[in-house]
N, C-alpha and C positions, 0 to 999 in steps of 0.2 A: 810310347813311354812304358807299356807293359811291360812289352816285349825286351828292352832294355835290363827290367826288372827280373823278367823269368829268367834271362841271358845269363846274368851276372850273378843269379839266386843259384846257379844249373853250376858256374862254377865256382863258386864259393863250396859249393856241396862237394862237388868232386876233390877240390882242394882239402876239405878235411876227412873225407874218405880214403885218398891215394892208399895205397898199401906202403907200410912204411921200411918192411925186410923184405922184399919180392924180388928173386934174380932178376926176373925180364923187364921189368920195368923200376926205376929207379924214381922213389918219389921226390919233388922238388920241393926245395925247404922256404926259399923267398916265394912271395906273392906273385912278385912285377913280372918275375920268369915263369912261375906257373901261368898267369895273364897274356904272358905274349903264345906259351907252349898252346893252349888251352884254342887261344885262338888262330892260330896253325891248323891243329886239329879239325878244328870246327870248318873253316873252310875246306879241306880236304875232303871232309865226310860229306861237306854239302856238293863236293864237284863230282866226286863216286856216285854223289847218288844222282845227281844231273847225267849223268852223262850215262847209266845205266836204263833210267829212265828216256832216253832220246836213241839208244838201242833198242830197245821196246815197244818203242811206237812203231806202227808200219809206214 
């Protein structure tokens, strides 16, 4: 249940952080779409980091 709470604390944060005039990244103005981008991400950075990790090991 934490962890759910850290999750969704982690992006609520970044949601009202995004930069709002940044060429390279264009902030998103709906939630749902931040929600699903957010969690893209998140996977991704957790599959980089598996599999960097499993390079690593001998």
């Amino acid at each position: 249940m934490f962890w759910k709470f850290r999750q969704v604390g982690g992006a609520v944060w970044q949601y009202l952080n995004q930069p709002l005039f940044s060429e390279p990244q264009i902030a998103v103005w709906k939630p749902r779409r931040f929600w699903y981008s957010y969690k893209i991400e998140h996977l991704e950075h957790c599959w980089r980091k598996s599999a960097s990790e499993s390079h690593s090991s001998p």
